[in-house]
Structure formats: C-alpha cells, structure tokens
C-alpha positions as CSV (number, residue, x, y, z in Angstrom):
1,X,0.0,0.0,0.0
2,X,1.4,3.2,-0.8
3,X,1.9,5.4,1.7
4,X,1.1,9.3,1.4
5,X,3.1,11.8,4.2
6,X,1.2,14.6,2.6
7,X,-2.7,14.1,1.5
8,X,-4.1,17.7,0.5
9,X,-8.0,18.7,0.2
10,X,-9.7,20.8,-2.0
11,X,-11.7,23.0,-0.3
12,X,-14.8,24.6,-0.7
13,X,-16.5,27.4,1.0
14,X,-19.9,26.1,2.0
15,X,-21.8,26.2,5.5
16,X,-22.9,22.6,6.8
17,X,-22.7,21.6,9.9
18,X,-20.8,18.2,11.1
19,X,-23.0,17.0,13.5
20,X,-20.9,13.8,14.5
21,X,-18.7,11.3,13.2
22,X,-20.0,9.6,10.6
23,X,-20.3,6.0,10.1
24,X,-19.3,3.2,7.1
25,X,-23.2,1.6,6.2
26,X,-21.4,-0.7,3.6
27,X,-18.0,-2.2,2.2
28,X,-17.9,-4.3,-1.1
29,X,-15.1,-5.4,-2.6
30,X,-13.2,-1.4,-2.8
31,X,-15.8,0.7,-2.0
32,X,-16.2,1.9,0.8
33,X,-20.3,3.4,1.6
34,X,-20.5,6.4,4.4
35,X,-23.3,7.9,5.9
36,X,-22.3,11.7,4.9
37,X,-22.5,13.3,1.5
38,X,-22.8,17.0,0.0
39,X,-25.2,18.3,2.7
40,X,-22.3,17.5,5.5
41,X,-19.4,18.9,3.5
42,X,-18.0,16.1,1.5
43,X,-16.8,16.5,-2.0
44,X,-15.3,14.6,-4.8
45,X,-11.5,14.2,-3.2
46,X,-12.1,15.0,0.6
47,X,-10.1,12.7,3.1
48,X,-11.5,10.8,5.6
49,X,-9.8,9.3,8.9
50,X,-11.4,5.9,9.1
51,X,-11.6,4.6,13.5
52,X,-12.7,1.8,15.5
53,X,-14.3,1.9,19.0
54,X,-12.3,-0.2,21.3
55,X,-12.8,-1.2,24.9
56,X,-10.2,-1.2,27.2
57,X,-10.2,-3.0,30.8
58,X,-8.3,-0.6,33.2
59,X,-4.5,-2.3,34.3
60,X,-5.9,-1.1,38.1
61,X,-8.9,-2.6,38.3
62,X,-11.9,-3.6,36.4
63,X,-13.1,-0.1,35.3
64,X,-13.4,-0.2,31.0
65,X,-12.8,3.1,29.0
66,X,-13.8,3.5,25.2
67,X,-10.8,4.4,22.9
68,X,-10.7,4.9,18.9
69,X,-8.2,3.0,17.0
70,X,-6.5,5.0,13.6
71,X,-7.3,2.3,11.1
72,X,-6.3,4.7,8.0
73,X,-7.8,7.1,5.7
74,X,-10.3,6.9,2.7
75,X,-10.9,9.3,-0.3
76,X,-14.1,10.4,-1.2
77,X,-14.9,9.6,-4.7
78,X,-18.9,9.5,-5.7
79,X,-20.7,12.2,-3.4
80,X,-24.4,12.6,-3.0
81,X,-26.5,14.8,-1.3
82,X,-26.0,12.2,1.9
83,X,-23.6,9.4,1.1
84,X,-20.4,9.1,-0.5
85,X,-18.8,5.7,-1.6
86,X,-14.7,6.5,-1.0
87,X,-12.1,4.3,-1.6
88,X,-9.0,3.6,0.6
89,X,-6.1,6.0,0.6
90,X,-4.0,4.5,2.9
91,X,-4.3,2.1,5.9
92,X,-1.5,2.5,9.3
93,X,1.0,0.2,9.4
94,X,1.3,-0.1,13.0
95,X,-1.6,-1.5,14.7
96,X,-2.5,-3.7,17.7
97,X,-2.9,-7.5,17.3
98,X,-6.2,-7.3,18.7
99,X,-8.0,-5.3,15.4
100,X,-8.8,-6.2,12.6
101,X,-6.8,-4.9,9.8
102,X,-9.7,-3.9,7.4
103,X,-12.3,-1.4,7.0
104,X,-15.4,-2.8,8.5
105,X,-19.4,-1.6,8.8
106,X,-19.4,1.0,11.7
107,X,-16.0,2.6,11.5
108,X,-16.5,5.8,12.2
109,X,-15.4,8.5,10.2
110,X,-14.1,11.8,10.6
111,X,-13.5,14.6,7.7
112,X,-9.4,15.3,7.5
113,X,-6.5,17.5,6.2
114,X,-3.5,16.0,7.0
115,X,0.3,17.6,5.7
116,X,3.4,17.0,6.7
117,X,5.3,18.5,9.6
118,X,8.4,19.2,8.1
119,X,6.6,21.7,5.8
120,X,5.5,23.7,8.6
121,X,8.3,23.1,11.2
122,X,11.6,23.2,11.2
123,X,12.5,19.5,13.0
124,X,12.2,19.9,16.6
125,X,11.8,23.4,16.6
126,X,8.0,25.5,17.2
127,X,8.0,28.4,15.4
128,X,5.9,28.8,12.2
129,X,7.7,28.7,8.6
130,X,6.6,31.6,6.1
131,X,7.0,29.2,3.4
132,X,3.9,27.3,5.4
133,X,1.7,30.0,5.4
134,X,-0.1,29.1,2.2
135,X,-0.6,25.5,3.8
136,X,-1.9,26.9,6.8
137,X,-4.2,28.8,4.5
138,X,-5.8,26.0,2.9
139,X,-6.7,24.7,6.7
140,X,-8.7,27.9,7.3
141,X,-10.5,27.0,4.4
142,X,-10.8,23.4,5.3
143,X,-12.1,24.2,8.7
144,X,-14.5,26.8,7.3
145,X,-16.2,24.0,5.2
146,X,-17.1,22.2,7.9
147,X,-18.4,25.0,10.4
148,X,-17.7,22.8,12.6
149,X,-18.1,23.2,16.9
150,X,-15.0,21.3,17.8
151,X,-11.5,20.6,15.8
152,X,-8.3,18.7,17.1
153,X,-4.9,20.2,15.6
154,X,-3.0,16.9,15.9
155,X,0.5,17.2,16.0
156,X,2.7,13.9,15.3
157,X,6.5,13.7,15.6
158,X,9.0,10.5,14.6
159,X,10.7,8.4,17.1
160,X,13.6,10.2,16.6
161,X,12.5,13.6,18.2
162,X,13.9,14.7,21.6
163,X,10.9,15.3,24.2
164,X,8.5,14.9,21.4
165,X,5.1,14.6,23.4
166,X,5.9,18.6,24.6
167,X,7.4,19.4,21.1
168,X,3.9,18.2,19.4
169,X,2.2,20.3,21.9
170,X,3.6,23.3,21.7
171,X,3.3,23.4,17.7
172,X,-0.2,22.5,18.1
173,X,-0.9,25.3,20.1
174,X,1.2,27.5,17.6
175,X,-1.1,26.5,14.7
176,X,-3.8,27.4,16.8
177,X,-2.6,30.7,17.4
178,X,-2.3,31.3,13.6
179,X,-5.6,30.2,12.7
180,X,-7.2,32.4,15.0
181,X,-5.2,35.4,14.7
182,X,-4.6,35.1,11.2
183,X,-7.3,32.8,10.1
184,X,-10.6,34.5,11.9
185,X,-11.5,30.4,13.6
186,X,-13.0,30.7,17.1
187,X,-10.3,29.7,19.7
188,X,-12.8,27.5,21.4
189,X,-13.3,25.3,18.3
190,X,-10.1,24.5,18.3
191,X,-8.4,21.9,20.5
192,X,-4.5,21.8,20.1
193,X,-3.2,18.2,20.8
194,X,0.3,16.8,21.1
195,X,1.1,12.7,20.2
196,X,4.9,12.8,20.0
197,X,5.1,9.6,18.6
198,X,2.6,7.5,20.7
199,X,0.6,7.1,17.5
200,X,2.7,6.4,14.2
201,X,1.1,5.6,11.0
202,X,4.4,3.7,9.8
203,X,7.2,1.8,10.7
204,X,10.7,3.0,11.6
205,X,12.6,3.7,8.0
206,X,13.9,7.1,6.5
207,X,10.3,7.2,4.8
208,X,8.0,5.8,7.8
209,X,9.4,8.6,10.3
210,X,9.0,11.4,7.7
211,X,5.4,10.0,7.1
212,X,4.8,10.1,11.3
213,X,5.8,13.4,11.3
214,X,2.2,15.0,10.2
215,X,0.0,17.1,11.4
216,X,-3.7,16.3,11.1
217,X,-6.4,19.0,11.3
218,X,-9.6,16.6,12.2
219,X,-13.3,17.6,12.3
220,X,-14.7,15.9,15.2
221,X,-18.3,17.5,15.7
C-alpha cells in the first residue's frame, strides 16, 4: 500500500454543519459506503480518517474506558446529497494485534487535512515557517467547510524527536494561534493536541518517520 506523508483537500467554501462522526453503512469489494454526503461537506477528493471503537479493561482494576483506533484514511470519490462511496487511501501500518486490519461496517469517520510536519516546522523546533503560510491557509478554508463546533490540531513527531510529546504540543498550540489570529476560527473550536510519537502511522525507516511526522487538522463534531 502506498503510503502518502502529505494528503491535501480541495476546499470549498460552504456552511454545513458536522453533527458527529460519521459512520461506514457498507463495504464491497473497494468501496467503501458512508453515511455523509454533500449536505455535511464532503466533496469529490475529501479525506476521511477511518476509526474503530475499542474497549479497554483498566490495568488497576476492572473499570473499562472506550478508545478509537486509527485504522487509515479513505478518499471520497462519488458524493451525494447524503452518502459518498470513497475508496482507501491509505491504511496505518502499526496497529494492535487485537484489530482487525480492514475497514469494516461501523467505522467511524471523521473529515481530514492532514500535511506534513516538516513543511511547517523546522524538525524539533516551534516556530511557524513563512514558506507554510499558504498551507496553513488551505486549513482555514478546510475548517470553514465544515463549520464545525470542535477541531483537534494533531501534532505527530517521529521516534527520533527529543521530548516529542511537549514538542507536538507546543506546535499544536502554535497553529492554533495562527488560525485564530490570522485565520478568523474561534479559539474555542479548536483543541490543540500533542502525540509525539505515541501514535505512528508507519514503521521506523527514512520514509515511515518522515510520514509520522504530520500534522492532522480533524473535524470531530
């Protein structure tokens, strides 16, 4: 499967709202059927993270938490006023034994821009590069699309990066400072996360660590 570090979105400026995280009603064969279409934002070439509930037991007792698992991303191919049938993008290499490795009915699925790092960041440093501002740009208008009442700026490093976990949140919260300031969002939409590299999309060559450093701009509701 070919893997994509940098998955852009054409974006255009219309009003829905994205009420929740949508849901896969079907998969045959390489399509892939969600409940979501035009009237929620979705267009011909719109990325998609794909998830999958997951119950955890607690390691200090018996208490059980809900978690989503990153299965990969889908492209949206045939829109209609409420469904789209999207095909797979690309699916994470690094997953836990326990799930399935395959798109199933129920994923849920969550409108996404996703870029990589390195073209708005200098490696392990925080401040913005001007040759990024026409990225950050296109995730105004991204976000705008959606009009939506909560975002996560997810910030990703590689294995490789010193103190990543505070590294991926302070950049996260620098990109949130741009897109308000400079990009008229409401600072309370936004919700500036830092991973490090507790959740890599591929493995630990030259090209999986540049693909794990990304940052993903993901409409959650």
């Amino acid at each position: 499967m070919k893997k994509c570090a940098c998955l852009m979105v054409l974006c255009l400026f219309v009003s829905p709202m994205w009420l929740d995280a949508a849901v896969v009603t079907k998969v045959s064969g390489k399509e892939i059927y969600v409940d979501a279409g035009k009237k929620d934002g979705v267009q011909i070439g719109t990325m998609m993270n794909v998830y999958r509930k997951k119950e955890i037991e607690s390691e200090y007792g018996s208490m059980k938490f809900t978690t989503q698992i990153f299965l990969g991303r889908i492209m949206a191919y045939k829109v209609g006023s409420d469904n789209t049938v999207a095909r797979v993008q690309e699916m994470t290499s690094v997953i836990d034994e326990g799930t399935q490795k395959a798109i199933l009915k129920s994923d849920l699925v969550q409108p996404a821009f996703v870029v990589s790092a390195d073209g708005l960041f200098r490696k392990g440093e925080i401040d913005l590069l001007a040759t990024g501002i026409p990225t950050m740009r296109r995730l105004v208008g991204f976000i705008k699309r959606f009009d939506a009442l909560k975002v996560r700026i997810e910030v990703h490093t590689d294995s490789d990066t010193k103190n990543g976990v505070k590294l991926s949140r302070t950049q996260s919260k620098r990109i949130r400072e741009w897109l308000v300031n400079d990009g008229g969002i409401k600072k309370d939409t936004l919700v500036p996360v830092g991973y490090g590299d507790q959740k890599p999309i591929a493995g630990p060559s030259s090209e999986g660590q540049k693909a794990n450093r990304r940052v993903e701009i993901v409409i959650e509701d």
